[in-house]
N, C-alpha and C positions, 0 to 999 in steps of 0.2 A: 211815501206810500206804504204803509203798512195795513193790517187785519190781522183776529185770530179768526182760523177761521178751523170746525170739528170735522171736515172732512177727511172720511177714511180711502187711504189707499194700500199698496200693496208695496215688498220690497221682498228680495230673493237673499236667507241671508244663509251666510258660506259658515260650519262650525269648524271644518277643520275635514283634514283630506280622508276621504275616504267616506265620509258622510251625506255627497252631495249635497244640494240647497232646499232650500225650504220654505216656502211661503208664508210670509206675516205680514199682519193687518202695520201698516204703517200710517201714523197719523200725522194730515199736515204741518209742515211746522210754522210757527210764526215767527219771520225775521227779525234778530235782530240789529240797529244800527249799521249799515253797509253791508250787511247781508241779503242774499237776491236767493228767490224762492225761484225752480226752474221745473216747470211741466215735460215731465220724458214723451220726449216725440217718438224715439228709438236711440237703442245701445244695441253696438255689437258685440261679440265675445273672443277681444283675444287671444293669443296664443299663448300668453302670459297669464291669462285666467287661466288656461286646463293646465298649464304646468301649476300651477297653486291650486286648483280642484283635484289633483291629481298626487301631491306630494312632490312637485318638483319643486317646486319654489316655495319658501315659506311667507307667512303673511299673519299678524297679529288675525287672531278670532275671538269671537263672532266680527265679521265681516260681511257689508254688503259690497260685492264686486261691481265692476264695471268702469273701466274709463274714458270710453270710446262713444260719444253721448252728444245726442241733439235734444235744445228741448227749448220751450218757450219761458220768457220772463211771466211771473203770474205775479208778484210782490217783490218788495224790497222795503227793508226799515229806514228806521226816521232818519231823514238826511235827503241829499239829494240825489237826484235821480244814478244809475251806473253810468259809467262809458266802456267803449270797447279800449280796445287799443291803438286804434285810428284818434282814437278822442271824442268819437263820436255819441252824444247824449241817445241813449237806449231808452225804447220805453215798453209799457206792459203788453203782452202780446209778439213783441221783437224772437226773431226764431236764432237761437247764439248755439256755440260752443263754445268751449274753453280749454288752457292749459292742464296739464294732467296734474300738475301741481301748482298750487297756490302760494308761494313765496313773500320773503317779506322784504327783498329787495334793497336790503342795507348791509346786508352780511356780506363777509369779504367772497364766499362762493356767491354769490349775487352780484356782487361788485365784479369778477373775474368773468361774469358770463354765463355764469353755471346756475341758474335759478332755479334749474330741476334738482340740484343738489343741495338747495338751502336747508341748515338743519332743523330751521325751524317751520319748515313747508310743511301743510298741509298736502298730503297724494291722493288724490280722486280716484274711488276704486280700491282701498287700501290701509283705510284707515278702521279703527275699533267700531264696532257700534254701540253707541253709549253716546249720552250727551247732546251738545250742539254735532257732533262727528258721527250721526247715526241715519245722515242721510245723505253720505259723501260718495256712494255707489250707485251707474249709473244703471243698477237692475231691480229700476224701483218705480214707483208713481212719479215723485219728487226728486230732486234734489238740493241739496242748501247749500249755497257757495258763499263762501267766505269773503269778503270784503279785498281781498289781495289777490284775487283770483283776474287771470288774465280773460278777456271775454273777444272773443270776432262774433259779428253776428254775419248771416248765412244768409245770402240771397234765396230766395223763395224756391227758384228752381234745380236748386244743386241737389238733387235726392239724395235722398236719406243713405240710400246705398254707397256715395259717394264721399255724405257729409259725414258719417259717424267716425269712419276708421280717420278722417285727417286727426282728430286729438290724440292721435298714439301715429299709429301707423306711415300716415302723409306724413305729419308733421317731422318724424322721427328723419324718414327718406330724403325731405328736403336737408334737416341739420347733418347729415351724411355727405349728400354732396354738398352742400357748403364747404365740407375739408376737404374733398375726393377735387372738388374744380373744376375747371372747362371739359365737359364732354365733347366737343365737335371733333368729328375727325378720331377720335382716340377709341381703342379696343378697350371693351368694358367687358369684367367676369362679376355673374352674382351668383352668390351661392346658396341656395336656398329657393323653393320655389312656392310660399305664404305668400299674405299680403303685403310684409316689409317687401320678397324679392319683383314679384310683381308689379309692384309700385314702382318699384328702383330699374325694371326694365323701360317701364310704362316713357318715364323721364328720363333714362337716358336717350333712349330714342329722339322722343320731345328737344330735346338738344343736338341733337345731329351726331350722337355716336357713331362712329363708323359702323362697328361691329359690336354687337352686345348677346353674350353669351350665357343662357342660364342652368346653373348644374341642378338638378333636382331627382331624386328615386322616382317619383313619381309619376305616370306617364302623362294625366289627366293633368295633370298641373305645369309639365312640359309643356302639353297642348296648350294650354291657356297661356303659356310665356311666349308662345308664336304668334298668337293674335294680340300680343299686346306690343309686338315690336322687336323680339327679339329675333336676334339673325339665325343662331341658334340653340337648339334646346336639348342637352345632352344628358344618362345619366353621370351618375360619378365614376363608374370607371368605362365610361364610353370618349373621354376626352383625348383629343389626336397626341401622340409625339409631338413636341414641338423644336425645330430646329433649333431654333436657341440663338443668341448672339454671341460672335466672336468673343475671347475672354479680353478681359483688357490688358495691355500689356504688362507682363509681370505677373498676373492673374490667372489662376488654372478656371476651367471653364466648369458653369454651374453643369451638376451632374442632370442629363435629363433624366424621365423616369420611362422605364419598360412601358412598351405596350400592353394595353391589358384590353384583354377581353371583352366586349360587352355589346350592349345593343347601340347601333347606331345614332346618328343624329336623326332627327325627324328626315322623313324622304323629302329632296329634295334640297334640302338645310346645310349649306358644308359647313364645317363645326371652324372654330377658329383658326387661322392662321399667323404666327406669329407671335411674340408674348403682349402680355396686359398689361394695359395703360393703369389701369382703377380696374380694382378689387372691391365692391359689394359683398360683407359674407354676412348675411343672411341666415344661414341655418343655427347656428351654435352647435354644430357636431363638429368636435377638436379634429377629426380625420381629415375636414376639407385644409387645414393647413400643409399639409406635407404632402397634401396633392396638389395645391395653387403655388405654394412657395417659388419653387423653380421655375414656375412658367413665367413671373415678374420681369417688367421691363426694368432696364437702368433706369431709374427715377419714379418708379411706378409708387402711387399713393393706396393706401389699404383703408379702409372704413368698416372696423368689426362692430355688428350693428345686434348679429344673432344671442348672442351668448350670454343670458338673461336669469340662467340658471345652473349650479354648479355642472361640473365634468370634470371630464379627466385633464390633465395638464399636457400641455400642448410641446415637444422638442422645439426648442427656438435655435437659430444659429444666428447669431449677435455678428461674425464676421459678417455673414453672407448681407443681413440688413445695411451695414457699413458701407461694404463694398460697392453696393448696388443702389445705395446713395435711395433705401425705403423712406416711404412717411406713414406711420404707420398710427391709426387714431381708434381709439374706442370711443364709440359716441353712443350715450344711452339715453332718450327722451329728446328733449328740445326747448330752447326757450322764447316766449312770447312771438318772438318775429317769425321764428322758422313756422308756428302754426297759420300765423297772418297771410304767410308766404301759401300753404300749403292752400288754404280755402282761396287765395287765390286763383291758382292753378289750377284747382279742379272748376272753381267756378267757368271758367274760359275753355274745358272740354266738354264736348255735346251730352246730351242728357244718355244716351244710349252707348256711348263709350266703353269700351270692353271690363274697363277697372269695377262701372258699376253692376256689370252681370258678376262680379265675383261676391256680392255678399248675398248673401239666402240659403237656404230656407228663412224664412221670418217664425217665430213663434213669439205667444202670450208671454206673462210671467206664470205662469197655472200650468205652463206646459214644458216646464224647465228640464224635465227629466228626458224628454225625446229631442231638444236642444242639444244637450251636453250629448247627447250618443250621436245626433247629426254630425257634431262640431267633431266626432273623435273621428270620424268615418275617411277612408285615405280619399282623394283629392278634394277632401273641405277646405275653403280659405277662410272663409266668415260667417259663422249663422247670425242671426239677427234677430232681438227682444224689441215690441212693441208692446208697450203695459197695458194698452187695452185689449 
């Protein structure tokens, strides 16, 4: 199935920090050979976009952003029709997302698992504008996906709200606990309170975490960590003493940390007892380590998920990981299955579900400028582009 066809649309494109975006006429493209043209239904914005709108994080420019992206099949070049990743034959009209990277699947970090780190991936969101790569962001009319590109398509009722952040966000959450393991029963800390920690309360709960704890400054986003499941919702220096376990023998006993000061747990909410099974961090501010450190169980698994853009360097004690028998993972993105996983799982939560009041405001692409200032405003999780 292909067509050229002259219809104009529109793309948001990023020159570089400090610039803000900018609205250009963006003309359809025509696919070619295993290339699939994709109509934007809606793209969220990241918190990895305003670190790169912002000068946190760098990113080749001119770029059009976005990799958080629902949209329908409109073409596809000469060949045969796409499949998802079920295997299943896709056709024109099909409402998909995809991986945030397009990989090529025969390189040794592809062969290892790691297809988000293939170095000859194509990244959604990320790439030059120029080229066939100038329609690889999803804050646009279109976008053109590369023939290697992983594709789920999207049951009809999963709203938008719910479908767009799985290609980052969900998907990311599920590759997380994939290392982190069994939640039942076990005390769970997240550090951070966006839509990675959010997500990461949502599911632990969904799993029967005993206790699932979220540190966050913010109050409005505490709030929203309580209706999503969590038991409690604390700032950062609001978190209890914690008794600590006996040292082992031979072992002097982990130092705890002073009481400090702060606002309470939400009323009602008694904040953790005990140490952490699974460590969610969430935020990327180096401070939460030397406040989570000590509170770790014997055996307790860490998943650093936040920390996406440079900081300061973190004190490690290499004994204390030792002794206390850590598993300690960086997981950044996800591959193919962990997204399959993740449209799963939201498909099977109600349409009204608290995960999906977290993204909004909605705006245009025309209306970019009162986006980014919604998106900076303290308890924002998600604004949301709809191109028309």
């Amino acid at each position: 199935m292909s067509a050229v066809h002259d219809a104009i649309g529109a793309a948001l494109l990023f020159d570089g920090p400090g610039t803000g975006l900018r609205l250009v006429e963006q003309r359809r493209p025509d696919p070619a050979p295993g290339e699939i043209v994709v109509e934007v239904e809606a793209a969220t914005l990241c918190a990895s976009d305003l670190h790169t709108l912002h000068g946190r994080r760098s990113t080749v420019t001119p770029t059009v952003l976005g990799h958080e992206t629902v949209g329908r099949i409109v073409a596809w070049g000469p060949g045969p029709a796409p499949r998802d990743v079920a295997g299943h034959t896709l056709a024109a009209g099909d409402r998909i997302t995809w991986a945030v990277v397009a990989a090529c699947g025969v390189c040794p970090r592809c062969r290892a698992g790691l297809p988000q780190k293939c170095p000859a991936g194509i990244k959604y969101g990320h790439e030059p504008f120029r080229d066939r790569r100038a329609w690889t962001g999803g804050l646009a009319t279109w976008v053109l996906l590369d023939p290697r590109t992983a594709l789920v398509r999207l049951p009809e009722h999963l709203p938008a709200s719910l479908a767009a952040p799985a290609s980052c966000a969900t998907a990311t959450v599920i590759n997380a606990w994939e290392f982190l393991g069994r939640a039942a029963g076990r005390r769970v800390m997240i550090t951070g309170g966006g839509l990675l920690g959010l997500t990461a309360a949502a599911l632990a709960r969904s799993r029967h975490a005993a206790d699932v704890v979220v540190v966050d400054p913010v109050a409005e986003r505490r709030e929203l960590a309580m209706t999503l499941g969590a038991t409690a919702a604390v700032p950062p220096d609001g978190l209890p003493v914690l008794a600590g376990e006996p040292a082992l023998a031979g072992e002097p006993a982990l130092a705890g940390e002073p009481a400090l000061a702060g606002e309470p747990a939400l009323a009602g909410e008694p904040a953790l007892a005990g140490e952490i099974d699974l460590w969610l961090e969430a935020s990327g501010q180096p401070g939460v380590w030397a406040l989570v450190a000590p509170r770790l169980a014997i055996g307790a698994r860490v998943a650093l998920v936040g920390a996406v853009f440079p900081a300061a360097p973190v004190p490690f004690d290499m004994e204390q990981a030792v002794r206390r028998c850590l598993a300690i993972g960086g997981i950044h993105n996800y591959a193919p299955a962990h997204l399959a996983a993740a449209v799963s799982w939201l498909a099977g939560l109600p349409a009204d579900h608290g995960l999906a009041r977290l993204v909004g405001p909605w705006f245009t692409l025309a209306d970019h400028a009162a986006a980014v200032a919604a998106a900076g405003r303290p308890g924002a999780v998600r604004v949301g582009f709809r191109p028309a």
